[in-house]
N, CA, C and O of each residue as an XYZ file, in Angstrom:
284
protein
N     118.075     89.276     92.105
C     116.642     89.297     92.291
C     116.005     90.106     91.178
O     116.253     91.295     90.979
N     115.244     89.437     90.538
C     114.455     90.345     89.510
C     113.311     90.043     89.547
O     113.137     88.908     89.989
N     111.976     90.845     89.130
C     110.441     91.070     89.161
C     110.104     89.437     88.283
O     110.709     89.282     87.222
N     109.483     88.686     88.595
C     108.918     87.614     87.646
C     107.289     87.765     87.577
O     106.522     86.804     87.632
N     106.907     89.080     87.451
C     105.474     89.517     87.913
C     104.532     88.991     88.265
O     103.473     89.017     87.637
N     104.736     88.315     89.503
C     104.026     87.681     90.247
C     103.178     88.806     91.324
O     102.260     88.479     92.076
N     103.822     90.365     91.154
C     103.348     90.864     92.259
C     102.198     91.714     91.631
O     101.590     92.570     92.273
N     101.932     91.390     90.239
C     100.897     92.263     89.202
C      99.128     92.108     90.084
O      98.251     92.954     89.907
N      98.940     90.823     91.022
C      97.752     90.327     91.403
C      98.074     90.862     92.840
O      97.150     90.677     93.632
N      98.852     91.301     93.198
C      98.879     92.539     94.635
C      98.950     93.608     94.709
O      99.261     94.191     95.747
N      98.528     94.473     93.017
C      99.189     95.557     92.827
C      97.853     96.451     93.712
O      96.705     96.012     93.653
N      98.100     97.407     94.311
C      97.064     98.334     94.897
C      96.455     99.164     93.715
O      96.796     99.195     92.532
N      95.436     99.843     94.389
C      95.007    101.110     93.133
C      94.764    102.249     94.020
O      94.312    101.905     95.112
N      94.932    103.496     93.864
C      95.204    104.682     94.148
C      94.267    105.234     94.843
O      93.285    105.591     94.193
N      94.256    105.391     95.787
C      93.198    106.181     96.955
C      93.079    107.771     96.875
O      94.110    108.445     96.894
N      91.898    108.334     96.790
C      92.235    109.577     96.150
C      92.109    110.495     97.612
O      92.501    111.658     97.518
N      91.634    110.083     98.841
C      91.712    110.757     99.914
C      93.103    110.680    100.452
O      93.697    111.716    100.752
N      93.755    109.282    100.616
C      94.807    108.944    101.399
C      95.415    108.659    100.602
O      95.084    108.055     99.582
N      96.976    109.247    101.081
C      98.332    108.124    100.083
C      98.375    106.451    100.395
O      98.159    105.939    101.493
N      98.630    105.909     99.438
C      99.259    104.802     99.404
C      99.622    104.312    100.830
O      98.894    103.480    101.373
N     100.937    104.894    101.577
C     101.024    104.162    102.966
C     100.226    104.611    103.736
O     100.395    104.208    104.887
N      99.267    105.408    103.566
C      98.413    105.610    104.759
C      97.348    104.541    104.515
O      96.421    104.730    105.302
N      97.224    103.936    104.058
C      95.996    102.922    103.427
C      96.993    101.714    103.869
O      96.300    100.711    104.041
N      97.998    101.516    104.050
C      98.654    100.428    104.792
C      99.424     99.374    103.672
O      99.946     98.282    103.895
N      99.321     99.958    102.673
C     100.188     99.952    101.005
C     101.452     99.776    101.248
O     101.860    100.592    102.075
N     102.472     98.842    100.765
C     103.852     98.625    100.664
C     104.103     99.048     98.833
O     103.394     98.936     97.833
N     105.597     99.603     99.119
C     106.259     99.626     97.755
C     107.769     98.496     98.469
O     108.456     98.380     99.485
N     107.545     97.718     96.721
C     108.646     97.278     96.214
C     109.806     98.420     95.644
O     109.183     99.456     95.412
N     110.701     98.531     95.455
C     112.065     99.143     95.072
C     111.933     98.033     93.936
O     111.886     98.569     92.829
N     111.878     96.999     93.898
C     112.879     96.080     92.228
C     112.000     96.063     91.364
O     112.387     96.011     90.196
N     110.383     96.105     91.666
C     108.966     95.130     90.606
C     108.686     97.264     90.561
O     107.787     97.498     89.753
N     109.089     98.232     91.031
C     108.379     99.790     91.039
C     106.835     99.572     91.008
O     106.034     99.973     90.164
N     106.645     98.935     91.988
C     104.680     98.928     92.185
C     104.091     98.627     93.537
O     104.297     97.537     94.072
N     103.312     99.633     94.141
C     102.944     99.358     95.553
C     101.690     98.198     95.403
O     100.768     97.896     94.646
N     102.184     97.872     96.380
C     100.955     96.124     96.442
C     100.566     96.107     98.031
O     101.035     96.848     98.896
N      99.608     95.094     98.192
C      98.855     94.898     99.162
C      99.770     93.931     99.755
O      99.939     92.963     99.014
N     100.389     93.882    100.806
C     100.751     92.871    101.107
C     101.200     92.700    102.672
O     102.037     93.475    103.134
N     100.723     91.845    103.339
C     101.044     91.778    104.776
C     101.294     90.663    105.567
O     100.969     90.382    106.721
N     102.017     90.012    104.609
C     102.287     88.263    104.868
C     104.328     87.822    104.953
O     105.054     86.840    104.803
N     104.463     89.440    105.319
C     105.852     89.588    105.692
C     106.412     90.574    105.462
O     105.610     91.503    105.362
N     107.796     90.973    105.268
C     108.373     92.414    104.949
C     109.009     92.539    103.913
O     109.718     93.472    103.536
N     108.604     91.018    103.155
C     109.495     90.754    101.279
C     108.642     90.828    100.645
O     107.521     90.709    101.141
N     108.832     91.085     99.105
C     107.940     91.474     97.979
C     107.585     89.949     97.833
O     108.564     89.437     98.375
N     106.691     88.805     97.386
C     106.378     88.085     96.905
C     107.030     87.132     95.697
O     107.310     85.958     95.451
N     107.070     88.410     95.146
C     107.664     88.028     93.596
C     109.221     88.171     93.523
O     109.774     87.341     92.801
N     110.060     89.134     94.185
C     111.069     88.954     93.947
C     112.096     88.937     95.181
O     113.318     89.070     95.103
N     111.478     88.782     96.108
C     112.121     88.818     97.932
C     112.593     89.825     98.153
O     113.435     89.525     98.999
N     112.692     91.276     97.933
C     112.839     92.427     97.979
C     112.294     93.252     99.142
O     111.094     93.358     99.393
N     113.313     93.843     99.851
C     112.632     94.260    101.545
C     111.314     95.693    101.146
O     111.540     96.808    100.676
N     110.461     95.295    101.414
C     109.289     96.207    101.067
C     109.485     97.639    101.761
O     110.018     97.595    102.870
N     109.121     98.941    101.254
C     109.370    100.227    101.975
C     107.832    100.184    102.898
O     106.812     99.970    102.242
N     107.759    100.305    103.792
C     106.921    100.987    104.633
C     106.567    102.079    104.913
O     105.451    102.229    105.412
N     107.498    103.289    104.652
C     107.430    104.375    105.017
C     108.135    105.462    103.556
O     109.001    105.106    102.756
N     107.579    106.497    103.593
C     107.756    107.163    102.298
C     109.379    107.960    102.510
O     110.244    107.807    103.372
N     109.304    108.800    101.363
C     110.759    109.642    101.315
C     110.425    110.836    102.140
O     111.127    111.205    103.081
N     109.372    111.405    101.771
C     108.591    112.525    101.745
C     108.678    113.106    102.665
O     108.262    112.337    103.531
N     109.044    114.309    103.276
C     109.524    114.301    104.654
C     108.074    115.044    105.454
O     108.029    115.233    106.670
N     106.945    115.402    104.490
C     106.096    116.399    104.926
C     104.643    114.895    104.998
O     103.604    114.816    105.653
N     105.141    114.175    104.225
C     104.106    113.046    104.467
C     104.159    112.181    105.738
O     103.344    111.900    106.617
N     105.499    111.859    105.474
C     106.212    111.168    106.823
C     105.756    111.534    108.269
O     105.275    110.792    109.126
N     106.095    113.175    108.330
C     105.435    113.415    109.766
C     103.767    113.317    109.855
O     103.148    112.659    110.691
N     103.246    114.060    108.885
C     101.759    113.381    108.567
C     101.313    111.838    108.842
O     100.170    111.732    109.286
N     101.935    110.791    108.674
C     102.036    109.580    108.934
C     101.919    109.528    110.725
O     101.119    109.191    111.597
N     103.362    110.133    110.572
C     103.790    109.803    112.137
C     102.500    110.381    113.344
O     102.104    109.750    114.324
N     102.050    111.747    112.888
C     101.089    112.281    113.838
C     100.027    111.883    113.517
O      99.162    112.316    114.279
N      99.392    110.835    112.231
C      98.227    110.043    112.799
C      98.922    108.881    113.827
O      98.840    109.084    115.038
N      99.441    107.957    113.451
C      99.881    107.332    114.259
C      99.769    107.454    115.564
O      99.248    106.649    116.334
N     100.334    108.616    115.846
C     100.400    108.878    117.504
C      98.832    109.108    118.190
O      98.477    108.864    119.343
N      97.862    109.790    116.803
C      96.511    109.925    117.799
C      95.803    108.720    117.531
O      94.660    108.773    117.984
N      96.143    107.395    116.815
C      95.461    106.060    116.955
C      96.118    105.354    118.539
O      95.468    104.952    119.504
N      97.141    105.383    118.409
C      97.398    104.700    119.913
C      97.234    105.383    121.141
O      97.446    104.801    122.204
């Protein structure tokens, strides 16, 4: 599987309040570019399982405890 940059027209742009997955932003691992995308759990361009959730372990719970006060 390699990038055929097809995912250049989903690429997101940088939210300066919220990160990336809090704005509901996927990263690719193979194309290295978060894109808009919600038409499955593969990159577009190169079928690559999209990350949903960060490394970050201090963002992560940040994530997790909005989460919990939306539902």
């Amino acid at each position: 599987m390699s990038c055929k940059n097809i995912c250049i027209e989903y690429k997101a742009k940088k939210s300066f309040h919220a990160s990336f997955y809090e704005n509901g932003v996927r990263r690719c691992t193979e194309c290295e570019v978060f894109i808009r995308w919600n038409n499955g759990s593969r990159c577009p361009c190169c079928g690559t399982v999209l990350r949903i959730k960060t490394h970050d372990a201090k963002l992560r719970r940040r994530l997790l405890s909005k989460s919990k006060t939306v539902s």
